[in-house]
N, C-alpha and C positions, 0 to 999 in steps of 0.2 A: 394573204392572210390565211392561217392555219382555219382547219372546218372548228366547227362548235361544238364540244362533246359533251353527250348526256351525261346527267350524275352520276349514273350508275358506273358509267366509263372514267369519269375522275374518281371513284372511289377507289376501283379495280386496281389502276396505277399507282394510286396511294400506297395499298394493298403492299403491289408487286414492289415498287421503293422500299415499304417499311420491312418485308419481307427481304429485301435482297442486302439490305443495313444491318441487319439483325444474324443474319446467315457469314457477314466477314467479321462482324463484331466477336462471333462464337469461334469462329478459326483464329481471327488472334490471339483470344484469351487462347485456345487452346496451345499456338504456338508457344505464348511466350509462359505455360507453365511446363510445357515439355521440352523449350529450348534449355535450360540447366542439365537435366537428366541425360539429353541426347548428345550432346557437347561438352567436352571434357578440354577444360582451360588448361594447357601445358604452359599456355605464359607465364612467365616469371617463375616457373618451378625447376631451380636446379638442377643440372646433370647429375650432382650428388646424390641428392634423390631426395629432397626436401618434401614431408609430405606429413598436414599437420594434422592425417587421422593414424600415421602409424608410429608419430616421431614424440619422443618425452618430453616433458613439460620441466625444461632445465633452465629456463628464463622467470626471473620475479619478475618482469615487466611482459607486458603482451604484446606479440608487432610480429614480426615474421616469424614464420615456420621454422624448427633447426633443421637442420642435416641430419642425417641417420648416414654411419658409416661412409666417409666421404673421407678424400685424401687430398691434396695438390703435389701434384710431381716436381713443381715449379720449388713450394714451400720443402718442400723435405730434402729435395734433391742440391738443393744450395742453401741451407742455414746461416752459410756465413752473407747472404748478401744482402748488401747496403739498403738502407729504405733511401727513396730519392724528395725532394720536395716537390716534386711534380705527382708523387701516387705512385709513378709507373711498379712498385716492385708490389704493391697492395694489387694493383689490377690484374698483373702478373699471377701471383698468388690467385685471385679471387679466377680467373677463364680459365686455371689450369683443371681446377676441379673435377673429380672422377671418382667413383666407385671406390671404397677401399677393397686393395689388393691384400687380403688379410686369410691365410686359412682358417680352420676351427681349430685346429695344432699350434697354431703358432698363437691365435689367441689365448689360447690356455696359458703359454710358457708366459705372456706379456701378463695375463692374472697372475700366475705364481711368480715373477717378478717381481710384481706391483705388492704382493701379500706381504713382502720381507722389505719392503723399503717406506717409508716415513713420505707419506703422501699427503700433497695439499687438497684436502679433498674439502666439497660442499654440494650441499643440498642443490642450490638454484645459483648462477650468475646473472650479475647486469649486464649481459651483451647476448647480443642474436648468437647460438651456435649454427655458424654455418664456415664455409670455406671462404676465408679472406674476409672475416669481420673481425675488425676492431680489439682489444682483449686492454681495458682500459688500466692505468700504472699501479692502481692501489688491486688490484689480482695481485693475488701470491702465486708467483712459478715457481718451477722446480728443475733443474738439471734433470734431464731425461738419462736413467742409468743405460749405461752402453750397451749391454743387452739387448736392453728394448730398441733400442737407436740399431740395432744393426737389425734384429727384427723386423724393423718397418722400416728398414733402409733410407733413412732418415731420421730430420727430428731433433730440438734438443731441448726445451722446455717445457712444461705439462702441468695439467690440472687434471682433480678430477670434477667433475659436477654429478651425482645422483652414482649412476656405477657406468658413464662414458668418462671414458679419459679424450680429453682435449688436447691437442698436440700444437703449442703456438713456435711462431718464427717469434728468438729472444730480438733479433735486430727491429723489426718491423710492429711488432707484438699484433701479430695479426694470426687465426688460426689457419692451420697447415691441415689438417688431420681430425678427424672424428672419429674414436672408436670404442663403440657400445660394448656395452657386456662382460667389463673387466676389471671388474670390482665386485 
């Protein structure tokens, strides 16, 4: 049987418990208001570079981030190819996803293109702009003039939304291409 402790001795440990409860209670809080700041979530953000404090607000509906200047090598580099019932040529499209390969010259030329041609243009679309999303049947396309099609070597359908030109696959109606600043 444990000894008998004076009050003063139960109080102490009281004490030293409440004290030593109150000292991890103040390190969690402080953890988990500095876990956000210190930790930078890469999940779920695009190679393309999806990032929803630098990218336009070209969606009337709110849900994902777009893309900012994104390309699929898959999408551009085979336009003619089939969509499958299985997704495979969407999924295809959507992991090819990369950086568009775009100078500031050659953007220009695809602006002064786009200036002299009869453009589907809008404010905002109903679909995520990202690489291998969806581009629903009532969207108006456009035949991408050959110009531009040899310019981003690829390509043959297009919108514009805000001043990005949107580059879709006509077989799959899925976006291929994101490219800002050209309007």
């Amino acid at each position: 049987m444990p000894p008998e402790l004076s009050t003063q001795q139960e109080r102490n440990g009281t004490r030293r418990l409440v004290l030593g409860a109150a000292i991890v209670a103040a390190i969690l809080l402080v953890v988990v208001a500095l876990w956000p700041l210190v930790l930078r979530d890469k999940l779920g953000t695009p190679s393309g570079g999806a990032n929803p404090a630098t990218s336009p607000d070209l969606t009337a509906s709110r849900g994902l981030p777009e893309q900012r200047a994104a390309e699929s090598t898959v999408g551009k580099s085979n336009p003619a190819g089939q969509t499958d019932t299985s997704g495979g040529r969407a999924r295809q499209i959507g992991q090819s996803s990369q950086p568009l390969q775009l100078s500031d010259a050659q953007r220009q030329q695809v602006k002064t293109i786009l200036a002299k041609t009869d453009v589907p243009k809008t404010e905002k679309v109903d679909f995520e702009v990202t690489i291998g999303a969806a581009v629903p049947k009532q969207v108006q396309l456009k035949d991408m003039p050959p110009e531009v099609t040899q310019l981003m070597n690829g390509g043959d359908q297009f919108l514009v939304a805000g001043d990005t030109m949107i580059i879709v696959d006509q077989h799959s109606r899925r976006v291929v291409a994101i490219v800002p600043g050209v309007v």
